[in-house]
C-alpha positions, 0 to 999 in steps of 0.5 A: 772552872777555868778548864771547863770555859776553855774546854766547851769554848765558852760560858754558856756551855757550862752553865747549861752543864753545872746549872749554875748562872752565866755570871757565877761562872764569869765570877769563878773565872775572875776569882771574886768567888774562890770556893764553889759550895759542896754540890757545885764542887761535887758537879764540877769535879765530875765534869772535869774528870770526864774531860781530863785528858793527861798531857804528854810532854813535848818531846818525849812521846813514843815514835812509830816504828822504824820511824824517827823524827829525830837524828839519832847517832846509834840505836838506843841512844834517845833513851829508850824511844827508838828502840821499841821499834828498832828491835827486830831490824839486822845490826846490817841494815840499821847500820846502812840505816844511820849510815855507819 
């Protein structure tokens, strides 16, 4: 419930969305209702998986191409994530690249 109230910015919105009053919703966010009944549960996990979006964790998200946002000592040394976009350049010119 928490997800779908930070989601659509507010409690309005879900209630318009899961048809249930704005004080239920307010009662699900502070936890004096814990279990929602089977049909509100079946609704709420149908609005969520719609909205799910997986996170990618800080960090290790792929790199554009040629691109770095790191300093990187070598090709291939960050694990993988520089080399997708480095595997058709010259051992000259990612040389003159990372200054070796």
């Amino acid at each position: 419930m928490r997800y779908l109230v930070k989601q659509l910015k507010g409690t309005h919105a879900v209630t318009d969305l899961l048809g249930v009053s704005e004080r239920t919703v307010e009662r699900y966010v502070k936890d004096q209702i814990r279990r929602p009944r089977a049909d509100l549960a079946q609704r709420l996990e149908t609005a969520v998986r719609q909205r799910w979006q997986p996170r990618i964790p800080c960090g290790r998200s792929r790199i554009s191409p040629g691109l770095s946002s790191r300093n990187s000592p070598a090709p291939g040394a960050d694990g993988g994530y520089l080399t997708d976009g480095l595997a058709g350049l010259s051992v000259g010119f990612l040389g003159r690249l990372f200054g070796r």
